[in-house]
MARSE-18016 format. One record per atom (N, C-alpha, C, CB): residue in one letter; atom name; x, y, z. Coordinates in steps of 0.02 Angstrom, whole numbers. Glycine has a CB too. Example, Ala and Ser with C-alpha at 12.3 -4.5 7.8 and 13.67 -1.06 7.14 Angstrom:
NODE   resn   name       px       py       pz
NODE      A      N      660     -284      390
NODE      A     CA      615     -225      390
NODE      A      C      660     -165      390
NODE      A     CB      565     -224      452
NODE      S      N      642     -112      354
NODE      S     CA      684      -53      357
NODE      S      C      645        2      394
NODE      S     CB      704      -30      286
END
This chain:
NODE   resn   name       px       py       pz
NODE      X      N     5348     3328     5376
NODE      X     CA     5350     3384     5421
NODE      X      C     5304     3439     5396
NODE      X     CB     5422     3410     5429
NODE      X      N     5279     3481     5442
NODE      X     CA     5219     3515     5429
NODE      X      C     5260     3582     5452
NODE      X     CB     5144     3487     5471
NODE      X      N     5226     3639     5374
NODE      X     CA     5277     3706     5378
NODE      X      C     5227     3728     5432
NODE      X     CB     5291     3765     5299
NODE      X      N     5245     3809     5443
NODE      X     CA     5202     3853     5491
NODE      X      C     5152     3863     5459
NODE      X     CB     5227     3917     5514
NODE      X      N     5144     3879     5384
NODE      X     CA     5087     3888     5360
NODE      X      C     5035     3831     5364
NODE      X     CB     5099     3906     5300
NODE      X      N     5070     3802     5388
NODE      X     CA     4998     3755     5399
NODE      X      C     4968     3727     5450
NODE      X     CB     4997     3705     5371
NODE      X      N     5020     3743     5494
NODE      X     CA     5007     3727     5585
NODE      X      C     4955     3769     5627
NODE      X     CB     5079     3744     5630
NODE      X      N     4914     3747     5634
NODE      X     CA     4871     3797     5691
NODE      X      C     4810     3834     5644
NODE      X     CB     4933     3869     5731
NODE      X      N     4801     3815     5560
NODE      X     CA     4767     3870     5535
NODE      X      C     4699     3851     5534
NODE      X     CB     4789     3891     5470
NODE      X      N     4662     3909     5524
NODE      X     CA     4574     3908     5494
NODE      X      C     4565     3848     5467
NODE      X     CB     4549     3964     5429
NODE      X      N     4488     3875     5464
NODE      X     CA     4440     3823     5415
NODE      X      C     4390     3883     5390
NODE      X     CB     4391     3746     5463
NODE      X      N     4406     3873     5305
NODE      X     CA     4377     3919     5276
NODE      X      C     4346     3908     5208
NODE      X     CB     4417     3966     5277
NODE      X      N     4280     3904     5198
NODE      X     CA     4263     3898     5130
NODE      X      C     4254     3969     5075
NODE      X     CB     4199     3861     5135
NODE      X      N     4289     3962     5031
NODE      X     CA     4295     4035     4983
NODE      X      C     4214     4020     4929
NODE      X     CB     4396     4036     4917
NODE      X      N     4189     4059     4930
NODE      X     CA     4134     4054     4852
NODE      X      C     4151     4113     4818
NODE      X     CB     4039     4057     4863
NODE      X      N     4154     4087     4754
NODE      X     CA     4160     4112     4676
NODE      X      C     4093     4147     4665
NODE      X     CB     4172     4045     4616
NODE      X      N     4059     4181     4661
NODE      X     CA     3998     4224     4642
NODE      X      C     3966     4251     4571
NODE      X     CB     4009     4277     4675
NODE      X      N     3915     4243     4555
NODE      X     CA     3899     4248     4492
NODE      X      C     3848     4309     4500
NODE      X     CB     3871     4178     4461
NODE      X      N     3882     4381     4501
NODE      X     CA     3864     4424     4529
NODE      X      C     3777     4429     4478
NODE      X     CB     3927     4484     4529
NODE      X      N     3778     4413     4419
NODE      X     CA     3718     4423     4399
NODE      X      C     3682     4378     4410
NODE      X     CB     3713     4437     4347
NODE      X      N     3678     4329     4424
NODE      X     CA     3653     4281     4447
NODE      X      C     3642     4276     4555
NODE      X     CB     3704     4228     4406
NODE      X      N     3669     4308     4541
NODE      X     CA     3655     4289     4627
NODE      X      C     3681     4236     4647
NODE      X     CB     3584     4279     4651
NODE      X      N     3694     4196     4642
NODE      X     CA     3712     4149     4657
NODE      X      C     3805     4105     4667
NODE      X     CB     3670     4132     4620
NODE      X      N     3817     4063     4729
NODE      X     CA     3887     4022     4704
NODE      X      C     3896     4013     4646
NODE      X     CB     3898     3958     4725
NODE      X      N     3941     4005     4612
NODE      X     CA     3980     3948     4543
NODE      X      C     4024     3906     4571
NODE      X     CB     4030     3986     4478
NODE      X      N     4068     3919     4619
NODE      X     CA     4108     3879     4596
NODE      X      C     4134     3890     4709
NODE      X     CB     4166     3910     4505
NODE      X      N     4174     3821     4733
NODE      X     CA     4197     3834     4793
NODE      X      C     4249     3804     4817
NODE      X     CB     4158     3827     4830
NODE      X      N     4291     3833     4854
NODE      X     CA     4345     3804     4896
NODE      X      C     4350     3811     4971
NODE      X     CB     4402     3828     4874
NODE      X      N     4367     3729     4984
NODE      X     CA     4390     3717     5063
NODE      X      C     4447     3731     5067
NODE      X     CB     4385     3650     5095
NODE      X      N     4459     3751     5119
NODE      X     CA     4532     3748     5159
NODE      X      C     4525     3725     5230
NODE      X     CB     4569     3822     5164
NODE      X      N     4576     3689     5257
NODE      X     CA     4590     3673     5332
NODE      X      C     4647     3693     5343
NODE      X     CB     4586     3603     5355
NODE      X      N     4664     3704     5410
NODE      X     CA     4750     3714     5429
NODE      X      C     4794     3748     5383
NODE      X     CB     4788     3645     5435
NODE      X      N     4779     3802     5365
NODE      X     CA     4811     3847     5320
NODE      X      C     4797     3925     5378
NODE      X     CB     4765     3845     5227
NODE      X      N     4845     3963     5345
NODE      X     CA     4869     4020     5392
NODE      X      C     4873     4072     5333
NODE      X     CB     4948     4006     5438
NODE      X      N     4888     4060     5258
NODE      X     CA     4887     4123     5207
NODE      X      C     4870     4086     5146
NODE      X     CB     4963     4171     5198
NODE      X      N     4803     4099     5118
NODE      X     CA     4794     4094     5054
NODE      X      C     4802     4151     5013
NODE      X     CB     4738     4070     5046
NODE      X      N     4804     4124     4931
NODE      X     CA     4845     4162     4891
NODE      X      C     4780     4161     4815
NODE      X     CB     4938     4117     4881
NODE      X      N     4753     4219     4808
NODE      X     CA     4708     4208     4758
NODE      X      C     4728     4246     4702
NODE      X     CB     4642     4224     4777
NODE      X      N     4731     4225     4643
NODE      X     CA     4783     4265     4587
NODE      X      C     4753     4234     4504
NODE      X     CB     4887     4234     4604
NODE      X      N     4798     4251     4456
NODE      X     CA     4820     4220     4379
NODE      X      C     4877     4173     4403
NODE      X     CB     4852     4285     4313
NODE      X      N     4908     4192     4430
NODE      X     CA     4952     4148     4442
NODE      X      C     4970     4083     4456
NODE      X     CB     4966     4163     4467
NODE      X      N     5017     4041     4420
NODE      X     CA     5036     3963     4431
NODE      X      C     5033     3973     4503
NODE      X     CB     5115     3929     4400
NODE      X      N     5013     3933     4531
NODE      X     CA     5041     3919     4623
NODE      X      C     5001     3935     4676
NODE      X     CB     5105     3962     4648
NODE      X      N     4958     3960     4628
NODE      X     CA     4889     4032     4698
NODE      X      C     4856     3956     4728
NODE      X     CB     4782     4115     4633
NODE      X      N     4833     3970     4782
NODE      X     CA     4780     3924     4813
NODE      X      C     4752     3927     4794
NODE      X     CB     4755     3919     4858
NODE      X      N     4719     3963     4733
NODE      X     CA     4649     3969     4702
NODE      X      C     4669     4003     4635
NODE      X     CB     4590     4017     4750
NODE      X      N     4659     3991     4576
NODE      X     CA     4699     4010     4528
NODE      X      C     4611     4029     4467
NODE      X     CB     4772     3934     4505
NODE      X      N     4631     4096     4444
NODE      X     CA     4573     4138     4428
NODE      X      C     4587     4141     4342
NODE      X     CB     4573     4222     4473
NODE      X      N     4566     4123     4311
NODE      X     CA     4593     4164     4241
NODE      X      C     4556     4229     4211
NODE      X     CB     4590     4113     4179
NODE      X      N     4514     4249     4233
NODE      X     CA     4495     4309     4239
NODE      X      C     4540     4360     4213
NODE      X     CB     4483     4318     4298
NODE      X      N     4557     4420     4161
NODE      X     CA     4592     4449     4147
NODE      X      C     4602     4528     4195
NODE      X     CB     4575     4445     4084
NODE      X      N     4550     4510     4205
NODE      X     CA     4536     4578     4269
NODE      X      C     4563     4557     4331
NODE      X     CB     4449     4598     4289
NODE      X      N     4574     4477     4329
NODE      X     CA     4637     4483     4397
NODE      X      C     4692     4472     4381
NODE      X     CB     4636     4438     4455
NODE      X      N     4727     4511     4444
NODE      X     CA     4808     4528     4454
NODE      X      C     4833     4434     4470
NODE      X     CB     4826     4600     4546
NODE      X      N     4907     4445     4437
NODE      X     CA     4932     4383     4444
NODE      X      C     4928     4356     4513
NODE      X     CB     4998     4383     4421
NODE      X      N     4947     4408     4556
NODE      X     CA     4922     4400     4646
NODE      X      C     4875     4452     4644
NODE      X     CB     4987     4418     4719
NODE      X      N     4824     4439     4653
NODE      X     CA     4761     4482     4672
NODE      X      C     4763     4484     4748
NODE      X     CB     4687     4448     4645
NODE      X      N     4753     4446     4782
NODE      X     CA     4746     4455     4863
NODE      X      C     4762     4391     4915
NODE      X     CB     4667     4475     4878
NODE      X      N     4794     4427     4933
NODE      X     CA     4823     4375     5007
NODE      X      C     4763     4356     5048
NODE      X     CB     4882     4420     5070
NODE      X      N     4756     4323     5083
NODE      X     CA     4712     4328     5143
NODE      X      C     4735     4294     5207
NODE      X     CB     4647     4301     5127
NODE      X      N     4744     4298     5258
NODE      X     CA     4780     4297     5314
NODE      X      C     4756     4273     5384
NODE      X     CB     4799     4354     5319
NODE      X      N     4746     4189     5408
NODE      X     CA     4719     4195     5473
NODE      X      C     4778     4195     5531
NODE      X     CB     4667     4135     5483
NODE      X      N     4749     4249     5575
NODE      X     CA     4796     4262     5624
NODE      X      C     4745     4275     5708
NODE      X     CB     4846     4337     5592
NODE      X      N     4754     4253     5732
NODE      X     CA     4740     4274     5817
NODE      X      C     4682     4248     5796
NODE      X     CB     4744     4361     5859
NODE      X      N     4626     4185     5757
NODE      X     CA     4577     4132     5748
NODE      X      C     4525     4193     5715
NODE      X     CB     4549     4082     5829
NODE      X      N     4571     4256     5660
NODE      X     CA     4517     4289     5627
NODE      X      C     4550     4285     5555
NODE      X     CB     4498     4368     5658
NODE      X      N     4511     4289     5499
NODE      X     CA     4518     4278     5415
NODE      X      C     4522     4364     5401
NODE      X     CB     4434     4229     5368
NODE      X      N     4583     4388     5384
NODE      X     CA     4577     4444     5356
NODE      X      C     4623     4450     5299
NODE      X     CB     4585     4492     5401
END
C-alpha cells in the first residue's frame, strides 16, 4: 500500500554544488514523493554530514504540481 506521501508526487532532481568549483558533485532523483527531508539526520531523503547542517535543515514540499 502506497502512503500519501507518495501518491500523486513530483519528479525532482536535487544537485549538491561545489560552490568553488562551479560545478554538480553529487545528485538525487526522486519520483512520486510529496515532502523531502534534507538534514544530518538518520532518515533525511538526503542525508548531509556537513557540520554546518542542521539535523533537519529543510523540508521541501510539492503541492498544487509546484516544489517549494
Amino acid at each position: 500500500m502506497r502512503t500519501r506521501n507518495e501518491l500523486d508526487g513530483g519528479r525532482v532532481t536535487l544537485y549538491l554544488l561545489d560552490a568553488a568549483l562551479e560545478h554538480p558533485i553529487q545528485s538525487w532523483h526522486f519520483e512520486n514523493q510529496r515532502k523531502l527531508i534534507i538534514g544530518r539526520a538518520d532518515g533525511s531523503d538526503i542525508t548531509l554530514t556537513d557540520s554546518r547542517v542542521s539535523r533537519l535543515h529543510v523540508e521541501i514540499m510539492f503541492d498544487d504540481g509546484v516544489w517549494t
